[in-house]
C-alpha positions as CSV (number, residue, x, y, z in Angstrom):
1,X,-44.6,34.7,-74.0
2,X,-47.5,32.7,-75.3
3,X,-46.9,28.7,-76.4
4,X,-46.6,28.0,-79.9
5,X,-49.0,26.6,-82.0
6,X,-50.0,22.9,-81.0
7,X,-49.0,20.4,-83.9
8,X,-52.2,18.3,-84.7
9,X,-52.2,14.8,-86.4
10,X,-54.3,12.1,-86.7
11,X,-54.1,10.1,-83.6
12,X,-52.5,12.9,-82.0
13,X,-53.2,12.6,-77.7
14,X,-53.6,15.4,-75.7
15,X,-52.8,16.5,-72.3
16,X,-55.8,18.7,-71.1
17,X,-56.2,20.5,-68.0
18,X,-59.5,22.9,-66.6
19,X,-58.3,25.5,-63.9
20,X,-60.0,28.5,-63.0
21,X,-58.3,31.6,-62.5
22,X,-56.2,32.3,-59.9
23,X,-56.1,29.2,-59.6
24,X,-59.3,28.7,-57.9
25,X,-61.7,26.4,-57.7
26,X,-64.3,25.6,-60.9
27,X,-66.3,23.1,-58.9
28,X,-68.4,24.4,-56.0
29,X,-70.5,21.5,-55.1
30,X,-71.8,18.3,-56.5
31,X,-73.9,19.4,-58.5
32,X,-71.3,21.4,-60.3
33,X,-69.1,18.5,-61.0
34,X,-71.6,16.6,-62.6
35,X,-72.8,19.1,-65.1
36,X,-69.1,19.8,-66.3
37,X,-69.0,15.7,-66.5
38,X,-72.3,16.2,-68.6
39,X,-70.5,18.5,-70.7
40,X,-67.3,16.2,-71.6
41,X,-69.7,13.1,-72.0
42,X,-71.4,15.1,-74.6
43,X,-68.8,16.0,-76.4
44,X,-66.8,12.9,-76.5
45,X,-69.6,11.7,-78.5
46,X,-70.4,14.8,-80.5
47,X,-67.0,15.1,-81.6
48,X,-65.9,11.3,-81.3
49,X,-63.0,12.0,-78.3
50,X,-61.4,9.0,-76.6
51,X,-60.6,9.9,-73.3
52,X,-58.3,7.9,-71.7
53,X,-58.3,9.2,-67.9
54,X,-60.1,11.4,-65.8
55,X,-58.9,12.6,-62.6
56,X,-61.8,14.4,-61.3
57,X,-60.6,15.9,-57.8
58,X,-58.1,18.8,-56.4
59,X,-54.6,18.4,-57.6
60,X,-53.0,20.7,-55.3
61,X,-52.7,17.9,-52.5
62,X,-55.4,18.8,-50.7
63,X,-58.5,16.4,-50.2
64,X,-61.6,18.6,-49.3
């Protein structure tokens, strides 16, 4: 059953969360990491976006 529509306000703050499918990995390398960082710098300030953390690792508990 798909989630309902998000409620948007001004001010609003938003959870958001990049997996690939599967589950698997989006990152391969380096190199990879900083171009999706590229991506999100560029559109904070495109769009005006506070972001207010970055975790930018594996969240499964693993460290590798």
């Amino acid at each position: 059953m798909p989630r309902g529509l998000r409620i948007a306000y001004p001010g609003a703050v938003y959870h958001i969360r990049s997996r690939g499918n599967d589950r698997r990995d989006i990152f391969f390398d380096d190199d990879d990491r900083r171009y999706y960082l590229a991506l999100l710098c560029s559109a904070v300030s495109v769009c005006r976006l506070k972001v207010y953390a970055y975790v930018g690792g594996r969240l499964d508990g693993r460290l590798g």
